[in-house]
C-alpha positions in Angstrom: 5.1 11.2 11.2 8.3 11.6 9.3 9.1 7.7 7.8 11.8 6.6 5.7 11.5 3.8 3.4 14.4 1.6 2.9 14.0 -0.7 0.1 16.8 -2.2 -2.3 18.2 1.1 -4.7 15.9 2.2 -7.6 17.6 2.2 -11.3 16.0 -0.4 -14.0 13.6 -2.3 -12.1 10.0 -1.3 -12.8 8.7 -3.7 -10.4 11.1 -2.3 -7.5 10.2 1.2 -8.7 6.4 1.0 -8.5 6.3 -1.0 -5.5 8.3 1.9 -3.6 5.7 4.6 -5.6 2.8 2.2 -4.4 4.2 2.1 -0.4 4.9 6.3 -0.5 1.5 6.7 -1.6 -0.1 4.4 0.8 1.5 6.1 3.8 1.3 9.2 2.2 -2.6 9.0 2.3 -2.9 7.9 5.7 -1.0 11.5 6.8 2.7 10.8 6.9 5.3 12.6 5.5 7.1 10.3 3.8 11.0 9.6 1.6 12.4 6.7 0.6 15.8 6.0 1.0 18.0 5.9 -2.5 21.4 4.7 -2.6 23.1 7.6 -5.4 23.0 5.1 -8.2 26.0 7.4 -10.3 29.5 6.2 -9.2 32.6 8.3 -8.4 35.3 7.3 -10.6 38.5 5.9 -9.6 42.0 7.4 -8.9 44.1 7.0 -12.2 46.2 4.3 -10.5 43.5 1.9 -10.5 42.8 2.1 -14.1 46.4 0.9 -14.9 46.0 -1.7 -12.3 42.8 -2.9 -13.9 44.7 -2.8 -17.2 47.6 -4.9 -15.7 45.3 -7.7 -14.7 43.2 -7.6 -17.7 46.0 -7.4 -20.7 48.4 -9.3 -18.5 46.7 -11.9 -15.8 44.3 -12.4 -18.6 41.3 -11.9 -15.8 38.1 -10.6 -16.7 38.1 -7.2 -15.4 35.8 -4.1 -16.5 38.6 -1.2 -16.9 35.9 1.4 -16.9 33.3 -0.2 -15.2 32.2 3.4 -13.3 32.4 5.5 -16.6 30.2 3.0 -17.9 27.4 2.3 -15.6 27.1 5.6 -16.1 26.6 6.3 -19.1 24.2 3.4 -19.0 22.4 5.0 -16.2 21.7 7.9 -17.6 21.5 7.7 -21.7 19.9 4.5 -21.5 17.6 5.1 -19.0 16.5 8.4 -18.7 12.9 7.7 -19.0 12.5 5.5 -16.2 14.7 8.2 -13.7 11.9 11.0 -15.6 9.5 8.9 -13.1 11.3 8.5 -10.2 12.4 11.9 -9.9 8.5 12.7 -10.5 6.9 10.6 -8.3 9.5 9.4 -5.4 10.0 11.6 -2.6 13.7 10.5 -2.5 16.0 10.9 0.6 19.4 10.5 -1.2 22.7 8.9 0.9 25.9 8.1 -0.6 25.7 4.8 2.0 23.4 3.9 5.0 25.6 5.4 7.9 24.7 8.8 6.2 21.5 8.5 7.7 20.7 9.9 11.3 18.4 9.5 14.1 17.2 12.7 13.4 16.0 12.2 10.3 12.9 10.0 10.7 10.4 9.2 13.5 10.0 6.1 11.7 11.7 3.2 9.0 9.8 1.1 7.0 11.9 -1.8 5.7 10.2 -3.0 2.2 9.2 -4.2 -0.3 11.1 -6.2 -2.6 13.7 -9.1 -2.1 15.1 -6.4 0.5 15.9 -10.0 2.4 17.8 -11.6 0.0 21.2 -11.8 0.9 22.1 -12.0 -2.7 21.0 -8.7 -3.9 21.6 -6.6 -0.5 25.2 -7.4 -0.7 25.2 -6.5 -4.4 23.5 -3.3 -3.9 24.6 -2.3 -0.6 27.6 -4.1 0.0 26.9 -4.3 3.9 26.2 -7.4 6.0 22.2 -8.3 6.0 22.1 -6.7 9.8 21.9 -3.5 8.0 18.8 -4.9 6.3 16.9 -5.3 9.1 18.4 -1.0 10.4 21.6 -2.3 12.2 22.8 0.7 11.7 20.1 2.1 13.8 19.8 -0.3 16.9 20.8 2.8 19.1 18.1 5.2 18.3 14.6 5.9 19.6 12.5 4.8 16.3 9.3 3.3 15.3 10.7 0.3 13.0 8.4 -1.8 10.5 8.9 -4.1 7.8 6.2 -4.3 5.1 6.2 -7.2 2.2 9.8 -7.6 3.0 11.0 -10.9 0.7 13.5 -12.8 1.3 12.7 -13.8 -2.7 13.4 -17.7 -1.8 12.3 -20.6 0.8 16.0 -21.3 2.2 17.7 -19.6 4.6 21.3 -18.6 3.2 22.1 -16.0 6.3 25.1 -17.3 7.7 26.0 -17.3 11.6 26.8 -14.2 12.5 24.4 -12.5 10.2 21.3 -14.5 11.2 22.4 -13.6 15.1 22.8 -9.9 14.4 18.7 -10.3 12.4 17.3 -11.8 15.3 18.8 -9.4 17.5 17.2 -6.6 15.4 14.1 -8.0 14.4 13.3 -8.2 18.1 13.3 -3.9 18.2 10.5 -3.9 14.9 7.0 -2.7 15.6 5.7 -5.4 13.8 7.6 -7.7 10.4 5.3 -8.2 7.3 6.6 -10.6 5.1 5.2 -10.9 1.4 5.5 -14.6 1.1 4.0 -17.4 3.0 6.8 -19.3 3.0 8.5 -16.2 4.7 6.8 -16.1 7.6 8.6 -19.8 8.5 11.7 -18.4 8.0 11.2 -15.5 10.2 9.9 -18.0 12.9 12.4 -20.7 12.5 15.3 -18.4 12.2 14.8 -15.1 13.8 12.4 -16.3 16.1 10.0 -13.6 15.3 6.1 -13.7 14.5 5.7 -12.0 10.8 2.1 -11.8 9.1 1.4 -12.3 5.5 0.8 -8.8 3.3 0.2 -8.2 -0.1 2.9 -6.6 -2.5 2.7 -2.7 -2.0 1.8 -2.0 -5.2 -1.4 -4.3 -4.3 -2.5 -1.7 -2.3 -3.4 0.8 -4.8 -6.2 0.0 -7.4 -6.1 -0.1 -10.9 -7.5 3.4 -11.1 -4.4 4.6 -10.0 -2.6 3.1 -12.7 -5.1 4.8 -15.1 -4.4 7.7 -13.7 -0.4 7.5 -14.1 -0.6 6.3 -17.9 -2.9 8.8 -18.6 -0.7 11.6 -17.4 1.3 10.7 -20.2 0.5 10.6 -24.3 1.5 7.2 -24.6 0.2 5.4 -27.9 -1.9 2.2 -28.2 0.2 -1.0 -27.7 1.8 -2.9 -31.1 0.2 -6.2 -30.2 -2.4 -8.3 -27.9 0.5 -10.6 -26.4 2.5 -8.7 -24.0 5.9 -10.6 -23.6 7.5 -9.8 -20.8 10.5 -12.5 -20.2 13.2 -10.9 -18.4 15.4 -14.0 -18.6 15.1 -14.8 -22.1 15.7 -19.0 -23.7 15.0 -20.9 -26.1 12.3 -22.3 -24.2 10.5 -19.5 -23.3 10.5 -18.3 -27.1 8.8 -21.4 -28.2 6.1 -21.2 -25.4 5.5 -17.5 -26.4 5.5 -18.9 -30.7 3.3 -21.7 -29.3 0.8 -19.1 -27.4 0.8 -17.1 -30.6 -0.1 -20.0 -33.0 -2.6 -21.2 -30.7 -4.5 -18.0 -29.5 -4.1 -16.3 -33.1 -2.7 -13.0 -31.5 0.1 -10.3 -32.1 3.3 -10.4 -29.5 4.6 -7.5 -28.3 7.1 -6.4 -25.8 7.3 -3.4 -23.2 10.9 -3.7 -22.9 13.6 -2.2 -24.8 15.6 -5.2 -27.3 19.0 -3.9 -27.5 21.2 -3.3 -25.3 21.8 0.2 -26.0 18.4 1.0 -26.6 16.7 3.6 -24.4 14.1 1.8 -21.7 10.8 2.8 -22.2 9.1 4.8 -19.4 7.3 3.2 -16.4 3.5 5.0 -17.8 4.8 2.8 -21.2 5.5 -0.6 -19.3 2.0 0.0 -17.5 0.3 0.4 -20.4 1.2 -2.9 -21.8 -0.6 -4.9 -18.8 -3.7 -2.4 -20.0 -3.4 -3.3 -23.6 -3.1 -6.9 -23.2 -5.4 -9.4 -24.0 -3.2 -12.0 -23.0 0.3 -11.8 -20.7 3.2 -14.2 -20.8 5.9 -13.7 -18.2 8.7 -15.1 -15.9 8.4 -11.9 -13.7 6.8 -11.6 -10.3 5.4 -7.7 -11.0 3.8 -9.0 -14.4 2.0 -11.5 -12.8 1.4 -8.7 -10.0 0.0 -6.4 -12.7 -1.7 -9.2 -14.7 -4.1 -9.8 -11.2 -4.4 -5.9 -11.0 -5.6 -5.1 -14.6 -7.6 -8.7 -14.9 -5.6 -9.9 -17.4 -5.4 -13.9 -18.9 -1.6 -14.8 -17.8 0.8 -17.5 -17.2 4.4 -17.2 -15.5 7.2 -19.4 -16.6 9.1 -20.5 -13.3 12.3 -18.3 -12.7 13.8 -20.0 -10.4 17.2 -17.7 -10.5 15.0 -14.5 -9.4 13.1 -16.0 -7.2 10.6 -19.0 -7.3 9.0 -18.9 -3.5 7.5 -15.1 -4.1 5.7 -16.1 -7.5 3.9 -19.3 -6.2 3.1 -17.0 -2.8 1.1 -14.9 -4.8 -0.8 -17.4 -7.3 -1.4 -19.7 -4.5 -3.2 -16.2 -2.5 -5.4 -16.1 -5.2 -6.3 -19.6 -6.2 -3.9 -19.1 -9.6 -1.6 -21.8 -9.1 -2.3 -23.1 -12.8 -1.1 -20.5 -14.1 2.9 -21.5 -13.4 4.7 -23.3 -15.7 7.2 -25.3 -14.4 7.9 -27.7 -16.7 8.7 -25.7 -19.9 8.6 -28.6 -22.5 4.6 -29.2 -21.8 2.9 -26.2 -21.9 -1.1 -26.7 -22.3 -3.0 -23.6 -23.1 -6.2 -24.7 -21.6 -9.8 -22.8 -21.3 -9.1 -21.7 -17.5 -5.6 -20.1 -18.7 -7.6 -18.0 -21.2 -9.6 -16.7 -18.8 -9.6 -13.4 -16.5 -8.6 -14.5 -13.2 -11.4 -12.4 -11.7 -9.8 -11.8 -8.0 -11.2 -10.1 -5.3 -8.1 -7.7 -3.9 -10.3 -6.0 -1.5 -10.3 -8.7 1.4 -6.4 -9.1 1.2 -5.9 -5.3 0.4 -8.0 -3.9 3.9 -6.3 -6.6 5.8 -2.8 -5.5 4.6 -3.4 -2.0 4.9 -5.0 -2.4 8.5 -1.5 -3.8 9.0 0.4 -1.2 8.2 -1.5 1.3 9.4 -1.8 -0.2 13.4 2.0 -1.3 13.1 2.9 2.4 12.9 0.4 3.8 15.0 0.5 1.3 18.1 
């Protein structure tokens, strides 16, 4: 079967990359031919007039207005990060559209809407600028398709969908195969709002072991990791530093980072942000992949709450596993105790055959 995956655009975001790697591979392995969808991330730059418009309101109106906000993004795009596009154009079978109405009937048998916050109005309007119908393959309500969604995340526990978008969703949800939702709290939201029935899945990249991982940072000569503490804050304060000083003082052991410190220094590659999880003795985060990756390679961890990003996902996933302790929510009392130093020893198998039995009768039936 030819399936399409759409899932929000690839550019910086290891977690979004690997999870689309992860969900290729998995259908890729049970036969399919398989692309996911990418949005062309390099931006056509404007007609001259808009530039002395932009100028105008900037130098005159005083508003805060980027004049060359195209030339820019892409330059960033492709000096600063280089090494993560390396693995994308490596590893992702890309089906590239300059916007979703690009895409045809003809060119899949199949869509598969996931993973990531591919729900949350927030970032699909950002990335797509579209209503959220689109999200849920508006544009395709007229063709003869299979349509599934796997871990799709709405990212938070309220519904922000307004009228006419959550009509529009509940119209198209009722065309999908089956909806697999990667938070608990999401399958409410489908049922209260969309009235649809979604099961709970795990997080694509769940679905492959930590072998695979192995496999992917051995394809590479990457060198041993600086450090025993991998820090991996993506919202940096000056609360989160002193938990990280605190961690270091306590547990006697070397910080380091997989993640670039300036802002115009080159991100490292997606084999070098693995390797840190394999390195570490110890992982402190506010990311949802970290914590992800910290259950994959066995790792002690704990996750500051990020409530910005996307709270509901994170406790989804400890509370699957029993690691609710491991979230820090209150960042003036941190306590370090012996069940955060220890591996969190979790069975994936149960959650990972369920999962994939999942996706593999939603597409078949």
């Amino acid at each position: 079967m030819r399936i399409g995956i759409l899932t929000l655009p690839l550019h910086v975001n290891y977690g979004g990359i690997l999870q689309a790697y992860a969900l290729q591979t998995v259908l890729e392995r049970m036969g399919h031919e398989v692309q996911v969808i990418g949005k062309d991330n390099i931006k056509d730059l404007p007609p001259f007039y808009k530039y002395i418009e932009r100028g105008f309101n900037k130098f005159i109106l005083k508003k805060n207005v980027h004049i060359f906000a195209e030339r820019d993004s892409n330059h960033y795009l492709t000096a600063i990060c280089g090494e993560i596009q390396n693995f994308i154009d490596r590893h992702i079978h890309t089906f590239h559209v300059t916007s979703l109405d690009a895409i045809s009937s003809s060119n899949f048998d199949a869509i598969v809407v996931g993973s990531d916050q591919i729900w949350r109005r927030f970032y699909f309007h950002i990335e797509y600028q579209r209503g959220m119908e689109d999200a849920f393959l508006f544009f395709s309500k007229d063709w003869s398709i299979k349509r599934v969604a796997y871990a799709a995340s709405f990212g938070i526990d309220e519904w922000d969908y307004d009228e006419e978008e959550t009509r529009k969703c509940t119209e198209m949800a009722r065309t999908f195969k089956a909806i697999g939702v990667r938070e608990k709290s999401a399958v409410e939201l489908c049922q209260k709002h969309l009235s649809c029935k979604a099961t709970h899945v795990l997080d694509p990249t769940m679905l492959l072991d930590k072998e695979d991982y192995i496999k992917l940072i051995n394809s590479q000569n990457i060198p041993q990791s600086d450090g025993d503490l991998l820090c991996y804050i993506l919202d940096a304060t000056s609360e989160k530093t002193a938990i990280v000083k605190q961690i270091v003082q306590e547990e006697k052991i070397r910080p380091f980072s997989v993640i670039a410190n300036e802002d115009h220094e080159v991100k490292p590659s997606v084999e070098y942000w693995l390797k840190g999880f394999s390195d570490a003795k110890f992982v402190v985060t506010d990311s949802f992949h970290a914590c992800v990756f910290s259950l994959i390679f066995n790792k002690p961890f704990v996750v500051i709450g990020n409530k910005e990003r996307g709270l509901a996902r994170i406790y989804s996933l400890l509370q699957m596993f029993g690691q609710e302790h491991r979230l820090i929510l209150d960042k003036n009392k941190v306590d370090i105790s012996k069940d955060l130093r220890k591996a969190p020893n979790v069975d994936l198998s149960l959650f990972q055959n369920e999962s994939y039995h999942f996706l593999e009768q939603s597409l078949n039936s």
